[in-house]
N, C-alpha and C positions, 0 to 999 in steps of 0.2 A: 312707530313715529306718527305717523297719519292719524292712528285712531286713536291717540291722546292728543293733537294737534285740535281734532275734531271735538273732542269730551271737552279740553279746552275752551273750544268757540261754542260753546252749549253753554257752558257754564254762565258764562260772561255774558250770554245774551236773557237767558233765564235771569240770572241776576240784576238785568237790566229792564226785562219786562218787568220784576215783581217792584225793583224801585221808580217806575214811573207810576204807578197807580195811583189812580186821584185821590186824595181824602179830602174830607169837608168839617175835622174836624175843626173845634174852632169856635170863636165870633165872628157874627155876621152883621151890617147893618142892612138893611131889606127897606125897599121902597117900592110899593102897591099902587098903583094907579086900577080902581076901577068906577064906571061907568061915572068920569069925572072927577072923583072923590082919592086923591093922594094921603097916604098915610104914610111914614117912618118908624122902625124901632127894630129892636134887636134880636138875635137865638143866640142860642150857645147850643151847639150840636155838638157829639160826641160820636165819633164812628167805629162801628166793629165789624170790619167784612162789608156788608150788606147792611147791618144794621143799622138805621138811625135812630138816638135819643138824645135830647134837652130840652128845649124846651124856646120859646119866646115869650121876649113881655108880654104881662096883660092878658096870656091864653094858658090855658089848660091842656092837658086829655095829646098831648103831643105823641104820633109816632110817625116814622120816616122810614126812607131805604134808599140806598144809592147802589146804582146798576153802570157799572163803566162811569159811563161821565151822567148817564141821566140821573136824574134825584130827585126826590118825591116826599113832603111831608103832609101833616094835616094837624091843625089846632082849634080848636074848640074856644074862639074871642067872646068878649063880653056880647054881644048881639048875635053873631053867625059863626058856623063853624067852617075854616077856609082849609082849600084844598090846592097846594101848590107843586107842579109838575114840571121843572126844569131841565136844563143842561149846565155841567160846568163846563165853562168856558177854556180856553186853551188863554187870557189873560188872567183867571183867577175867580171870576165873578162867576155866579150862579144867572142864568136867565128864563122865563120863562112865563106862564100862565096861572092866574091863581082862578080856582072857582068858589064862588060865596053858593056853599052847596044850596042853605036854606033859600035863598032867591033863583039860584039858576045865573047866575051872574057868572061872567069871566070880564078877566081883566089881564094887567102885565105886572111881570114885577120883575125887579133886579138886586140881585143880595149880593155884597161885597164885602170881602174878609176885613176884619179888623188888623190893621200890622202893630 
């Protein structure tokens, strides 16, 4: 009795860890603030595991990865190629750090899901 009682409470908690895991997959609307200069627009990311792929307006050459809640992508825009390194948030949103590699620039940004 104890040690199906036990397989039992296993079960349910295994079950409970793998349906909380975050996913990002989805539309995003993303807003960049860097050194002054605010920009908007959107991704469409696609999640496998770890893997991130889709892509945002306007850029190229997109790959990503999500690790627990951190998340990371990089797209190749019309002028600089940006490198964004986040956390998803326990409300929904993504937040974190972009760097404009070709300058050396860092800034902030925050992406929020589409509903």
């Amino acid at each position: 009795m104890y040690t199906r009682t036990v397989a039992a409470l296993f079960c349910m908690l295994s079950t409970a860890a793998v349906a909380q895991a975050p996913s990002v997959t989805g539309q995003w609307n993303v807003h960049l603030s860097v050194a002054g200069n605010d920009r908007d627009f959107s991704c469409k990311f696609a999640q496998d595991d770890k893997k991130l792929t889709g892509g945002c307006s306007d850029m190229t050459d997109f790959s990503g990865s999500v690790d627990g809640s951190n998340v990371t992508w990089q797209a190749k825009g019309q002028e600089a190629s940006l490198k964004f390194t986040g956390k998803l948030n326990t409300d929904g949103t993504i937040t974190g750090t972009v760097n404009v590699i070709e300058y050396s620039i860092d800034g902030d940004f925050k992406a929020t899901p589409v509903k």
